[in-house]
Backbone of each chain as ProteinMPNN parsed JSONL, in Angstrom:
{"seq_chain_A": "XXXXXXXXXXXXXXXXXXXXXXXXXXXXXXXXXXXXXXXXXXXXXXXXXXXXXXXXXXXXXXXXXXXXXXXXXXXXXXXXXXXXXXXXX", "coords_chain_A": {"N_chain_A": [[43.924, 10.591, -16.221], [41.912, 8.595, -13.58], [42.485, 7.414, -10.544], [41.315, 5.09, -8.307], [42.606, 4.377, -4.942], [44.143, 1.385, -3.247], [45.642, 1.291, -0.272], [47.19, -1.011, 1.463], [48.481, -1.878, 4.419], [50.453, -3.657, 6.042], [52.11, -5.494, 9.403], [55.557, -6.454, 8.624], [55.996, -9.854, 9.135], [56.934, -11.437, 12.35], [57.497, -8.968, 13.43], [56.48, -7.215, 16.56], [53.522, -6.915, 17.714], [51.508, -4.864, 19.211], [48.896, -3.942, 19.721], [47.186, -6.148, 17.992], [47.847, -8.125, 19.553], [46.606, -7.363, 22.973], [44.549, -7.121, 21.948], [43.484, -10.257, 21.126], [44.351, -11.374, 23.924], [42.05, -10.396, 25.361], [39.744, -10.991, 24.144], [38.791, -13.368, 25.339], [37.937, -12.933, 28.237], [35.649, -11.249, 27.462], [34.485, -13.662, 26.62], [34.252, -14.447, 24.004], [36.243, -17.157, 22.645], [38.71, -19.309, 21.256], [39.966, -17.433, 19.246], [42.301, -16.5, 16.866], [45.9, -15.345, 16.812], [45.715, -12.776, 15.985], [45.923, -9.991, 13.782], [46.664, -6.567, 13.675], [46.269, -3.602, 11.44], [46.596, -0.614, 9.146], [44.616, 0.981, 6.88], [44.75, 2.747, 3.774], [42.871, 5.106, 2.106], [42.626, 6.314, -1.283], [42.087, 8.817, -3.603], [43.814, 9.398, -7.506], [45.422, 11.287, -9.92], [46.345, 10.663, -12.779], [48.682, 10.2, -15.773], [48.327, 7.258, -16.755], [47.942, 3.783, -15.921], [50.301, 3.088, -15.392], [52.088, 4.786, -14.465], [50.731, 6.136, -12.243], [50.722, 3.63, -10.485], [53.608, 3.948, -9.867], [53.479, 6.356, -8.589], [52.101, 5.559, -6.448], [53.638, 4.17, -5.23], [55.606, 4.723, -4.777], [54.893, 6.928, -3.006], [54.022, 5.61, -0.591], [56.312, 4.426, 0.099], [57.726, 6.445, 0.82], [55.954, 7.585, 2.547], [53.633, 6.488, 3.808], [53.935, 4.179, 4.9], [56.217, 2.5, 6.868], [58.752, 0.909, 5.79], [60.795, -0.835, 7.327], [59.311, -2.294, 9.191], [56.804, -2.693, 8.194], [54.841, -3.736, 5.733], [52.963, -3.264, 2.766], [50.269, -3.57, 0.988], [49.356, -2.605, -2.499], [46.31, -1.911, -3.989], [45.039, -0.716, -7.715], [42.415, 0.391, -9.175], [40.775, 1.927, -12.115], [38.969, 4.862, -12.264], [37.656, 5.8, -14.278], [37.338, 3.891, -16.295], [35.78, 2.345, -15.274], [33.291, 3.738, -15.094], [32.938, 4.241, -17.418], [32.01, 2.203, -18.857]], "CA_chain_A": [[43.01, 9.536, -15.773], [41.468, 9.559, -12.501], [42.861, 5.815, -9.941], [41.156, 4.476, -6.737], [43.659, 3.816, -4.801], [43.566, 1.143, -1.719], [47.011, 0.376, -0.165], [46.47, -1.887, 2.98], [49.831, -1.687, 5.087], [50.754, -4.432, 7.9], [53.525, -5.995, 10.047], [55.88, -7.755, 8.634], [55.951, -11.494, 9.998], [57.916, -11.477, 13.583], [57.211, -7.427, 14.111], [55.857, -7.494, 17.93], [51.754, -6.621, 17.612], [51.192, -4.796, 20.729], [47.435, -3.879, 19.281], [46.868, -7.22, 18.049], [47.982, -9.18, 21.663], [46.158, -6.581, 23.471], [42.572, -7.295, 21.561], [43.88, -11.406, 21.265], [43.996, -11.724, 25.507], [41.126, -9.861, 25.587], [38.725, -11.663, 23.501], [38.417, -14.633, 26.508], [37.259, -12.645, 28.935], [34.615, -10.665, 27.063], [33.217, -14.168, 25.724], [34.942, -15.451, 22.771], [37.294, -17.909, 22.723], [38.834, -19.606, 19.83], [40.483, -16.278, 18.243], [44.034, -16.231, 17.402], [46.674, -15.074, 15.24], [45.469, -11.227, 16.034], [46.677, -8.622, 13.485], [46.083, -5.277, 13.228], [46.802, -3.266, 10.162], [45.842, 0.543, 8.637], [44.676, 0.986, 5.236], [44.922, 4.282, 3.349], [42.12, 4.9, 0.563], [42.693, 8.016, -1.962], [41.993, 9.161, -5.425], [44.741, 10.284, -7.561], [45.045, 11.698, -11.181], [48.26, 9.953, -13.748], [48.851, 9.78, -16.985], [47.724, 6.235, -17.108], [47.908, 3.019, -14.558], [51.476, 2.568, -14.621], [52.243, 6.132, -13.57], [49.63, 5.609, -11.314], [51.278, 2.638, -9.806], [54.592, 4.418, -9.841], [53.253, 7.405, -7.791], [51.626, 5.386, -5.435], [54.692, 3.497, -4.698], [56.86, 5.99, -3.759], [54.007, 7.705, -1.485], [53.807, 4.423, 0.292], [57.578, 3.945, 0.888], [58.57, 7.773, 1.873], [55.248, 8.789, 3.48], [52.841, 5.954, 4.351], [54.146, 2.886, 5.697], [57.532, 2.215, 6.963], [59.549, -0.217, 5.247], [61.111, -1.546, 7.724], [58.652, -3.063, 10.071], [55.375, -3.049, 7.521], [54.624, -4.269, 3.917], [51.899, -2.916, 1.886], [49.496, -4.129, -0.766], [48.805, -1.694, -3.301], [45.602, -2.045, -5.404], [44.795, 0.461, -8.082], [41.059, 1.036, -9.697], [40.669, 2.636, -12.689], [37.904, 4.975, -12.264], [37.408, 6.443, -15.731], [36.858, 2.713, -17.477], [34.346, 1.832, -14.867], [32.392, 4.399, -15.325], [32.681, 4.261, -18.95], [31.269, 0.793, -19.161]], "C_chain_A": [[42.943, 9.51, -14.251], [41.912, 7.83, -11.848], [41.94, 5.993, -8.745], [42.257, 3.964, -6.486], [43.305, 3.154, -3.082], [45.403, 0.358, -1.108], [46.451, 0.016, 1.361], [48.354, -2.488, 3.426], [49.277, -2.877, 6.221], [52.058, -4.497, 8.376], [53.512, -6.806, 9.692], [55.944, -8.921, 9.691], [57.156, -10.769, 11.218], [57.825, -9.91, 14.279], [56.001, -7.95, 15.005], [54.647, -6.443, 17.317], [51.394, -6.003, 18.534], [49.368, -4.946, 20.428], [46.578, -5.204, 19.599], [47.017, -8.182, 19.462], [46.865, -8.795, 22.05], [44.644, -7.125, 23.201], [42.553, -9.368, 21.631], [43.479, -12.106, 23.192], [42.888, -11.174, 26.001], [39.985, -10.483, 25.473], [37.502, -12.805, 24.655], [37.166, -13.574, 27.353], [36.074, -11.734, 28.512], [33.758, -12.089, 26.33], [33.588, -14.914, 24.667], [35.814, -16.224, 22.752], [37.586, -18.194, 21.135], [39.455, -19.0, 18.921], [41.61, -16.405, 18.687], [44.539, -15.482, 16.351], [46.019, -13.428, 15.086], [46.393, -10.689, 15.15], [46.339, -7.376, 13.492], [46.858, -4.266, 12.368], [46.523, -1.788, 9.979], [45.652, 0.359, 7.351], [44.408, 2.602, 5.143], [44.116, 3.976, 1.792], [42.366, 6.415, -0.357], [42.185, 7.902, -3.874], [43.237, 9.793, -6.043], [44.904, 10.148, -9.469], [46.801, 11.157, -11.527], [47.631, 9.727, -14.868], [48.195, 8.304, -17.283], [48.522, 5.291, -15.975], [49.523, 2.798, -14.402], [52.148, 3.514, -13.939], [51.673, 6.306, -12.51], [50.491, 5.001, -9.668], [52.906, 3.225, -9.236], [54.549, 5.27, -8.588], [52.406, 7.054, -6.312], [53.035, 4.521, -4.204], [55.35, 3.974, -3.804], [56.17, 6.913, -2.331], [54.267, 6.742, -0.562], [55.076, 4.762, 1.128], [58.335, 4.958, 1.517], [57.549, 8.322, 2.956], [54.727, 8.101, 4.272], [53.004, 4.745, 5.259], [55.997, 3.418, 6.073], [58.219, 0.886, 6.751], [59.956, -1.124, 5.575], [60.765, -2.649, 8.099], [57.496, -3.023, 9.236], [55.297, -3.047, 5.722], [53.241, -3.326, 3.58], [51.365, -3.366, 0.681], [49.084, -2.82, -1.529], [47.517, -2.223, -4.48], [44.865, -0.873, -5.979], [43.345, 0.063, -9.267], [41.43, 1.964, -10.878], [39.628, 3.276, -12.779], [36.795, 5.148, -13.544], [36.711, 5.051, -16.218], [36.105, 2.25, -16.806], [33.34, 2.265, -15.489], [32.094, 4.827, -16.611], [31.84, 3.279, -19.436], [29.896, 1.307, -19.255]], "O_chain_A": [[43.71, 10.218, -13.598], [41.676, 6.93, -12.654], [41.862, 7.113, -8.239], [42.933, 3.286, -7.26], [42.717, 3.689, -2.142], [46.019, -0.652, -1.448], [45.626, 0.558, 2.098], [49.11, -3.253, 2.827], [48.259, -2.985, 6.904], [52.992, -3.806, 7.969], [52.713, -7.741, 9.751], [55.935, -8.777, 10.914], [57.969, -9.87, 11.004], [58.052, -9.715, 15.473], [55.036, -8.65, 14.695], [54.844, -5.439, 16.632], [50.568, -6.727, 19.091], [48.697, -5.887, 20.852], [45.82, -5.497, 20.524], [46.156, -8.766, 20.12], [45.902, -9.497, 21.741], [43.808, -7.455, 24.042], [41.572, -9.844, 22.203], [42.662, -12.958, 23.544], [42.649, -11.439, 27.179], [39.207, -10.609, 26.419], [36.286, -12.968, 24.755], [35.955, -13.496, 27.144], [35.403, -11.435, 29.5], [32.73, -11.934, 25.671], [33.164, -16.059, 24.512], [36.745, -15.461, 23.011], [37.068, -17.677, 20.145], [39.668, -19.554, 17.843], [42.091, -16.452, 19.819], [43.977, -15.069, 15.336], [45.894, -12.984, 13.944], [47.587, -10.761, 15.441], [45.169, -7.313, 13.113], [48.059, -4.11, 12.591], [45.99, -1.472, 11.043], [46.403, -0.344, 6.675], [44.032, 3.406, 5.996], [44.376, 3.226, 0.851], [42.206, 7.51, 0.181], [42.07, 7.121, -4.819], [43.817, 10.648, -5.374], [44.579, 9.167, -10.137], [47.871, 11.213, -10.92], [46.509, 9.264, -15.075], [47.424, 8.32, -18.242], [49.441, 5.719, -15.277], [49.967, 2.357, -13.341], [52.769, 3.234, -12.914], [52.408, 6.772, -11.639], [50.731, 5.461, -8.552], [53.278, 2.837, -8.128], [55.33, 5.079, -7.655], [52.131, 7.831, -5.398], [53.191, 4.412, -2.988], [55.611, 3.805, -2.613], [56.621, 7.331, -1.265], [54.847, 7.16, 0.44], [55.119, 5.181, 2.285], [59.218, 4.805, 2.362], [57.814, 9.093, 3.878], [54.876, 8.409, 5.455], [52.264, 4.449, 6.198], [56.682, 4.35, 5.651], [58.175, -0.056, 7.541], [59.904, -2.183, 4.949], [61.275, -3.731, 7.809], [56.74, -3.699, 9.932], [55.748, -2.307, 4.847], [52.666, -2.751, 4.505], [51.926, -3.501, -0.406], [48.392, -2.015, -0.906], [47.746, -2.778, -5.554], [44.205, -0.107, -5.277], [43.62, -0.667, -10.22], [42.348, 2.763, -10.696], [38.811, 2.61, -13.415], [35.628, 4.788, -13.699], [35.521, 5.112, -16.528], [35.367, 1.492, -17.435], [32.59, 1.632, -16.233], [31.196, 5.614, -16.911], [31.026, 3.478, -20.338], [28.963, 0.537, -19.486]]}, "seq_chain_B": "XXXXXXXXXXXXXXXXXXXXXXXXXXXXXXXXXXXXXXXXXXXXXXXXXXXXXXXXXXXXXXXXXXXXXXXXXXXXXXXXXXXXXXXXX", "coords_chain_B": {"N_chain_B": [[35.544, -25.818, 12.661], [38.287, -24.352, 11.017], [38.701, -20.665, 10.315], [39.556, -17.927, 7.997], [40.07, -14.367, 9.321], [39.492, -11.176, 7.881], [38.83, -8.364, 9.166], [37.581, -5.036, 7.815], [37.728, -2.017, 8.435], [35.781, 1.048, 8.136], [35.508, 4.908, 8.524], [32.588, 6.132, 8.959], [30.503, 7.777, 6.385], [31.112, 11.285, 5.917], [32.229, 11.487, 9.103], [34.208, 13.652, 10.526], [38.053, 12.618, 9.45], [40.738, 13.244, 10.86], [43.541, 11.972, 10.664], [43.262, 11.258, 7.683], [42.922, 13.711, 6.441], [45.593, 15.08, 7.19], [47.191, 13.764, 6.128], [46.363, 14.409, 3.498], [46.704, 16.991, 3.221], [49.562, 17.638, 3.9], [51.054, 16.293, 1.721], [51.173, 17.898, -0.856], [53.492, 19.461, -0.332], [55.365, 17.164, -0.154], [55.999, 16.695, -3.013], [53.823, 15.119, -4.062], [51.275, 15.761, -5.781], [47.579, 16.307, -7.416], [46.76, 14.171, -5.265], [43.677, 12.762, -3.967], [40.543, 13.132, -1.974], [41.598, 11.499, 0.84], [41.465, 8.708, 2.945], [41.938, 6.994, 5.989], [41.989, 3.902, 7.261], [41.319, 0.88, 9.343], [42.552, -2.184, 9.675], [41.419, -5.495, 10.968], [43.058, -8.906, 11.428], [42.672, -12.472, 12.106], [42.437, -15.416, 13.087], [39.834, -18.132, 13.689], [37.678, -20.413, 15.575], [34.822, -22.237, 14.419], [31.644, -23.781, 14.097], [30.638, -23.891, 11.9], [30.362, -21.869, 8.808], [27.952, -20.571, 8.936], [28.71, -19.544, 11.624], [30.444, -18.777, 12.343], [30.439, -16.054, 10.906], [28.161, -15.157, 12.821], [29.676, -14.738, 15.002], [31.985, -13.377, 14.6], [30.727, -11.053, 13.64], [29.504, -10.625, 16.247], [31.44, -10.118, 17.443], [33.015, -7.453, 16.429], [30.963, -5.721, 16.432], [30.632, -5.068, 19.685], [33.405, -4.838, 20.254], [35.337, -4.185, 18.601], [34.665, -2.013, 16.661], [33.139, 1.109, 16.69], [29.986, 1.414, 16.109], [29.147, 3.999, 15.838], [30.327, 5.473, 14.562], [31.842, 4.161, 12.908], [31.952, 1.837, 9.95], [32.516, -1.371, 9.129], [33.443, -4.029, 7.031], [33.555, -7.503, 6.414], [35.201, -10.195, 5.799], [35.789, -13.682, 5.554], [37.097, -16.8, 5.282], [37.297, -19.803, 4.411], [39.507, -22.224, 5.987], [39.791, -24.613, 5.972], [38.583, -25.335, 4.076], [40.367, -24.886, 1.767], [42.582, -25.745, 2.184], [42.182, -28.381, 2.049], [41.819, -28.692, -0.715]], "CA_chain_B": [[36.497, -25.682, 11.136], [38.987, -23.005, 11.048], [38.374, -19.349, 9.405], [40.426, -16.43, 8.85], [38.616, -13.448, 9.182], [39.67, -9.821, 7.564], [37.82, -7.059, 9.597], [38.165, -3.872, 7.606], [36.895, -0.661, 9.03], [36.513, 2.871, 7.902], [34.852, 5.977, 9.109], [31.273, 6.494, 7.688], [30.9, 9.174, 5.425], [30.789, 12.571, 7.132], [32.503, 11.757, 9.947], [35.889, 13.938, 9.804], [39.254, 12.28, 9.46], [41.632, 13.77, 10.839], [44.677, 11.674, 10.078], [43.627, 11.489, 6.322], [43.288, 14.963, 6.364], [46.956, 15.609, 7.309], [48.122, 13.246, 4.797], [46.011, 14.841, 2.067], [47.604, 18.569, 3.326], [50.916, 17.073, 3.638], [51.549, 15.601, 0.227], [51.768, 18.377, -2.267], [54.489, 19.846, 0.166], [56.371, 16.497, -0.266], [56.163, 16.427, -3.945], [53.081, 14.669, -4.816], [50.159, 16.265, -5.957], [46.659, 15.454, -7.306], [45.778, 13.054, -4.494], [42.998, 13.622, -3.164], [39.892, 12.076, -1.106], [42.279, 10.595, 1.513], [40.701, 8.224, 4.209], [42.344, 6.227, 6.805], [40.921, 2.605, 8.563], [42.125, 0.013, 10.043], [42.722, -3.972, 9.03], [41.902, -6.626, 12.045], [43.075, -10.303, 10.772], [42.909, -13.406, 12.84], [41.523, -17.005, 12.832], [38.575, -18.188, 14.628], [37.357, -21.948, 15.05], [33.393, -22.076, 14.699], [30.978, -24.915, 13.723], [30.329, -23.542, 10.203], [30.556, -20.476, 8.355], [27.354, -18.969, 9.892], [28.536, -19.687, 13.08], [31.702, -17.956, 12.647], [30.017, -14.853, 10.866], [27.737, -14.171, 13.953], [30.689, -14.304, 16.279], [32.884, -12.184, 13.965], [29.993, -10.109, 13.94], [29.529, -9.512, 17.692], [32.97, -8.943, 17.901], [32.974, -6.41, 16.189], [30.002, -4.581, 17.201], [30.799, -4.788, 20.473], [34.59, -4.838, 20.607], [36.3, -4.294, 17.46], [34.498, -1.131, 16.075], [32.667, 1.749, 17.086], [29.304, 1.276, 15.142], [28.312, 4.807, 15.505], [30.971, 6.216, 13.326], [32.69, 3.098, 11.75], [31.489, 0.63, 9.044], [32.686, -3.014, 9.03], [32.937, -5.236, 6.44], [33.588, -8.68, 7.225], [35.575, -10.9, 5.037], [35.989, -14.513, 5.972], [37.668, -17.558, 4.012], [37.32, -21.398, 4.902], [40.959, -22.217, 5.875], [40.211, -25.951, 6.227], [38.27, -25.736, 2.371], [41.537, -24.273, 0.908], [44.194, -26.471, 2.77], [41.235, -29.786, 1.738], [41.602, -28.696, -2.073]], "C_chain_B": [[37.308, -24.422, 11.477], [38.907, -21.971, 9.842], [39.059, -18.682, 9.824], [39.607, -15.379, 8.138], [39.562, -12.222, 8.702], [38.49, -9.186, 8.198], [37.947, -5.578, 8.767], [37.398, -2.86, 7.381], [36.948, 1.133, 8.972], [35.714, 3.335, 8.058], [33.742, 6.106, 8.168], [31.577, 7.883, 6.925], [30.109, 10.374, 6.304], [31.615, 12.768, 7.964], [33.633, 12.011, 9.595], [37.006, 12.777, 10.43], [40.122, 12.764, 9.344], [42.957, 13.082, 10.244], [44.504, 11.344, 8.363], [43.453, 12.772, 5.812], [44.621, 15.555, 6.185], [47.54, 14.832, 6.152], [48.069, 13.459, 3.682], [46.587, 16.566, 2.058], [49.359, 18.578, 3.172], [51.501, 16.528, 1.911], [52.08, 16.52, -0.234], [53.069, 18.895, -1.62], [55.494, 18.439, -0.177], [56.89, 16.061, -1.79], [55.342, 15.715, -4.781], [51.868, 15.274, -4.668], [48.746, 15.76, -6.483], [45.85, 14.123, -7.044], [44.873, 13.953, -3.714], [41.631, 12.388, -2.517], [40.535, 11.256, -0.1], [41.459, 9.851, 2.679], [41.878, 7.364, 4.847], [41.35, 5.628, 7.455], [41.739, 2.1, 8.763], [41.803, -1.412, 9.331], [42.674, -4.737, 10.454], [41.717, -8.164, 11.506], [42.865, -10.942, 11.839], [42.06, -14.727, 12.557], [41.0, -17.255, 13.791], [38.239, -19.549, 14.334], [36.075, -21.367, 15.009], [33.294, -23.552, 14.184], [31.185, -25.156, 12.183], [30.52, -22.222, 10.044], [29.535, -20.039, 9.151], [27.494, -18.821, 10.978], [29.994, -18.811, 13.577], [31.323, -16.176, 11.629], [29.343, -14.285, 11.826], [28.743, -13.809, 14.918], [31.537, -13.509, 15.611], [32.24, -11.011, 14.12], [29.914, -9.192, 14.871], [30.575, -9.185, 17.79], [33.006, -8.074, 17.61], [32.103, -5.412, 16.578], [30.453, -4.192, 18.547], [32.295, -4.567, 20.912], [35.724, -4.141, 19.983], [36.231, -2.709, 16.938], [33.24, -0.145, 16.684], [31.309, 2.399, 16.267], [28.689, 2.647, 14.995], [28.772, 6.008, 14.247], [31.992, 5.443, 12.295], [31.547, 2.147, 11.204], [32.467, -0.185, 9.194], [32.45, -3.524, 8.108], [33.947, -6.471, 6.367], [34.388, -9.448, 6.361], [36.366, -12.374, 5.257], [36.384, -16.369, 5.025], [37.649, -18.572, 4.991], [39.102, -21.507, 4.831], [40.938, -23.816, 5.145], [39.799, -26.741, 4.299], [39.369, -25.473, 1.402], [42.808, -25.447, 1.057], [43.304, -28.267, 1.602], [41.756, -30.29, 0.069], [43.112, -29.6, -2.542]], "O_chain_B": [[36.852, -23.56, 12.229], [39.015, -22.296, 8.66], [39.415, -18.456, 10.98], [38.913, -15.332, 7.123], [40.649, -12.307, 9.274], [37.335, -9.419, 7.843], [38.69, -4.856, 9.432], [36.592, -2.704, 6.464], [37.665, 2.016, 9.442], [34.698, 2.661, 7.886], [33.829, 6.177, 6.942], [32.508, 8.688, 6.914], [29.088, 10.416, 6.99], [32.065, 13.911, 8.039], [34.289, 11.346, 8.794], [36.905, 12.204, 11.515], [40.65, 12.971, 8.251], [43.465, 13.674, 9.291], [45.547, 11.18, 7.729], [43.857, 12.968, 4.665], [44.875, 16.358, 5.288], [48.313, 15.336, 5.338], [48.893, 13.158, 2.818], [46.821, 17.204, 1.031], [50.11, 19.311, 2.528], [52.605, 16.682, 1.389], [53.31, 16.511, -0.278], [53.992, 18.796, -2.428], [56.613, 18.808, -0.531], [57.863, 15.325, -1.957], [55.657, 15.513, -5.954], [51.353, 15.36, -3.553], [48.518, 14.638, -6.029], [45.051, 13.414, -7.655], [44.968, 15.045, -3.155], [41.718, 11.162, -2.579], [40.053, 10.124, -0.061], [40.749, 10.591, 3.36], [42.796, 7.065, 4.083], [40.346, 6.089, 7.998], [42.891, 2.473, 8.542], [40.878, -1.596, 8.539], [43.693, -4.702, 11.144], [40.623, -8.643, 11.206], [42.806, -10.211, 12.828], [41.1, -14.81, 11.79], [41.405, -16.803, 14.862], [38.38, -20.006, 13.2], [35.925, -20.216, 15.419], [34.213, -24.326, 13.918], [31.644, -26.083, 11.516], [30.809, -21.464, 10.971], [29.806, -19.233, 10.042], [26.715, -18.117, 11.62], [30.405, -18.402, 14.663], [32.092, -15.235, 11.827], [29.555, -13.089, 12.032], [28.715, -12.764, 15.567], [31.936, -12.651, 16.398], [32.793, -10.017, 14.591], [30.041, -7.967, 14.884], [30.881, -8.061, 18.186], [33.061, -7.308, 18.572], [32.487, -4.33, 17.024], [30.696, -2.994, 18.694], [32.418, -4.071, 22.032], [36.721, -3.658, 20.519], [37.271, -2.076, 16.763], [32.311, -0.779, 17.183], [31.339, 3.548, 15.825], [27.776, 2.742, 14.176], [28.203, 6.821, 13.518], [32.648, 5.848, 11.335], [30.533, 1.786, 11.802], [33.528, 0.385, 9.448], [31.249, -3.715, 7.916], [35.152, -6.248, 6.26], [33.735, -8.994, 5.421], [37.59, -12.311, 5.147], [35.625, -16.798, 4.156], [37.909, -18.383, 6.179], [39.818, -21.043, 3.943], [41.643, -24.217, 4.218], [40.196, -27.701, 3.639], [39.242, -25.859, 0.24], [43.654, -25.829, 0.248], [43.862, -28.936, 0.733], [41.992, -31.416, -0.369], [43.344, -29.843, -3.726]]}, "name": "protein", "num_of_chains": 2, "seq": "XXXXXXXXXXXXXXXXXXXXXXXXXXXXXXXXXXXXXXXXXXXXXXXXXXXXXXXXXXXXXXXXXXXXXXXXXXXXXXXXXXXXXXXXXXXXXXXXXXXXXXXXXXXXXXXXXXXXXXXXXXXXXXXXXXXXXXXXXXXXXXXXXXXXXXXXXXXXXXXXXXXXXXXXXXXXXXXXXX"}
């Protein structure tokens, strides 16, 4: 079976933002005010073939935590798509 | 009212990606195989006061056009939640 896969990685709470600051003190002087609480994040989109969604889920896991994010300092959401039963509908 | 805004931005189609490139060459060497289609974007969160919602979608807006994302090879889409309708409920 064939997954969309969308994992959306950030910083955990209290991990220093340089990004986020950076675009945050910025905002003023280009004009905007009012913006706070800056994060900035990556997301990682892929396709990937498993036995079925919990294998799926399994194999995305482990990508995440050895390849894609780092554990320490960033969390990740994983959400997985089934493409097959969409497109079956 | 206060809004928190999700920005989340990924490369139109066409334009190459290199860093999901390497992560889709990299894999089967680390042990996982049929992924494929890899993309990399980015996530910008933060909260924004405005009047009303459309008043905090045009300014999310320009931000982004002009600040946030590089409209000639990124897409944007915008995702914005009433804080003060959630906290109200």
């Amino acid at each position: 079976m064939i997954f969309s896969v969308l994992v959306d990685v950030r910083l955990r709470k209290g991990i220093a933002d340089p990004a986020g600051s950076t675009i945050e003190r910025s905002l003023p002087a280009l004009g905007f005010s009012n913006v706070r609480n800056v994060g900035v994040g990556k997301t990682i989109r892929f396709v990937i073939e498993a036995e079925n969604e919990k294998e799926a889920h399994e194999k995305v896991e482990s990508i995440c935590s050895t390849f894609l994010t780092n554990p320490v300092i960033e969390e990740a959401e994983i959400t997985i798509e089934n493409l097959e039963k969409v497109e079956g509908n």
